[in-house]
C-alpha positions in Angstrom: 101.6 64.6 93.5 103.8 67.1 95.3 106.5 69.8 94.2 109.3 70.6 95.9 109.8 74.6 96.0 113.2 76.4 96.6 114.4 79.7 96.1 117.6 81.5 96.8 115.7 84.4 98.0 115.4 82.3 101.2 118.0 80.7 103.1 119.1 77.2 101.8 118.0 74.1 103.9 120.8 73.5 106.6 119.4 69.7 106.9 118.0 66.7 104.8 114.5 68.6 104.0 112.8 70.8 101.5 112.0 75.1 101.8 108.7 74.2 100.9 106.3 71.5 99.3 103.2 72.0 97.1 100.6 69.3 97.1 96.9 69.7 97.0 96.7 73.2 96.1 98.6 74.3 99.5 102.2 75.5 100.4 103.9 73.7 103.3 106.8 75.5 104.4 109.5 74.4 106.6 110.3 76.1 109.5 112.5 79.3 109.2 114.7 81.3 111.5 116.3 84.4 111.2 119.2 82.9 108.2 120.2 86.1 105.6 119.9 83.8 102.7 122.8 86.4 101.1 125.3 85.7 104.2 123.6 82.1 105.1 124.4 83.7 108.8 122.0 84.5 111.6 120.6 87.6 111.8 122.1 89.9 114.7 119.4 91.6 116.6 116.8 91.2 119.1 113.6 89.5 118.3 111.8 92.0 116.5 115.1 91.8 114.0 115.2 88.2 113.9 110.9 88.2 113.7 111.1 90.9 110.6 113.7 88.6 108.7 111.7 85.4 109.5 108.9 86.4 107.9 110.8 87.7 105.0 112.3 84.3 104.2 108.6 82.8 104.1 107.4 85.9 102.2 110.0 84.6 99.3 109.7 81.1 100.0 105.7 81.6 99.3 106.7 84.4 96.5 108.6 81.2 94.5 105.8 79.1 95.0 103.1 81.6 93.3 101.3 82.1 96.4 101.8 85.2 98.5 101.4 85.9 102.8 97.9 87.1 102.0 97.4 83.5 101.1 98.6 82.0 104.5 96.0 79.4 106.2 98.1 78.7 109.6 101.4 79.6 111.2 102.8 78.0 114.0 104.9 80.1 115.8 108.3 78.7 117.7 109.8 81.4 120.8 112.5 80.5 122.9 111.1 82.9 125.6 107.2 83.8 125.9 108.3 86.5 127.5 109.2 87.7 123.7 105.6 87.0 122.7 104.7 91.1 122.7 107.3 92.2 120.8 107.1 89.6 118.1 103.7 90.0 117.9 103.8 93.6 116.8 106.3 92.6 113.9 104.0 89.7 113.0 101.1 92.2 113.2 102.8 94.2 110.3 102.5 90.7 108.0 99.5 89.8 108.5 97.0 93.5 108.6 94.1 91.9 107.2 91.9 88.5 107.9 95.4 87.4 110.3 95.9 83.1 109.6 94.9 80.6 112.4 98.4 80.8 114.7 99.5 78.5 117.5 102.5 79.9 119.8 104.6 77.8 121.9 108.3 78.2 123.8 110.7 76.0 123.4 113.9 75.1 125.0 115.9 75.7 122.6 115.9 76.8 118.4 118.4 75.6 115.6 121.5 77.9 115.6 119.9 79.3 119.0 118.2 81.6 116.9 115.1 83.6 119.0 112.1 82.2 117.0 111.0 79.6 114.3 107.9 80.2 111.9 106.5 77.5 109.4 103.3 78.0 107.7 100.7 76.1 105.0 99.1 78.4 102.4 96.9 78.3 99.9 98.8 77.6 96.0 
């Protein structure tokens, strides 16, 4: 059985799929970028702006589902330039203080709306 968890605390889907799914006793979030769900419009700013509002959207994403970032397994991290890898880290960093999730970073050529980075993650329920 699976659930289908949205919120307007996050940005709404731009594309045939869900914020997040619950099945199993784990959150499955889609990948988020740097939307203001109150605008719908990219975030301007650099990439520890568009980082800080990424993780925000999955914050409330999670919130909506009853689990929390403290809860977060994995996060697979999405940069259109490793060279921004420092400075998102240190906004990440601020997330995730204690027992950090398993994370994989990777660039890319290139990110919906040509926004600087994508996160998704899978948490616990």
């Amino acid at each position: 059985m699976r659930e289908v968890i949205s919120t307007d605390q996050a940005p709404q889907a731009i594309g045939p799929y869900s914020q997040a799914i619950r099945a199993q006793g784990l959150i499955f979030t889609s990948g988020q970028v740097a939307i203001d769900p109150a605008t719908q419009q990219v975030v301007a700013g650099d990439i520890s702006a568009q980082t800080d509002r990424v993780l925000k959207n999955l914050a409330a994403i999670l919130q909506a589902s009853g689990s929390s970032m403290e809860k977060v397994l994995r996060c697979t991290v999405f940069l259109k330039n490793m060279a921004d890898f420092a400075a998102m880290n240190e906004v990440y960093g601020r997330y995730f203080q204690q027992a950090p999730p398993a994370r994989s970073t990777v660039e890319v050529a290139r990110l919906p709306k040509d926004v600087l980075v994508e996160i998704d993650v899978i948490a616990l329920a």
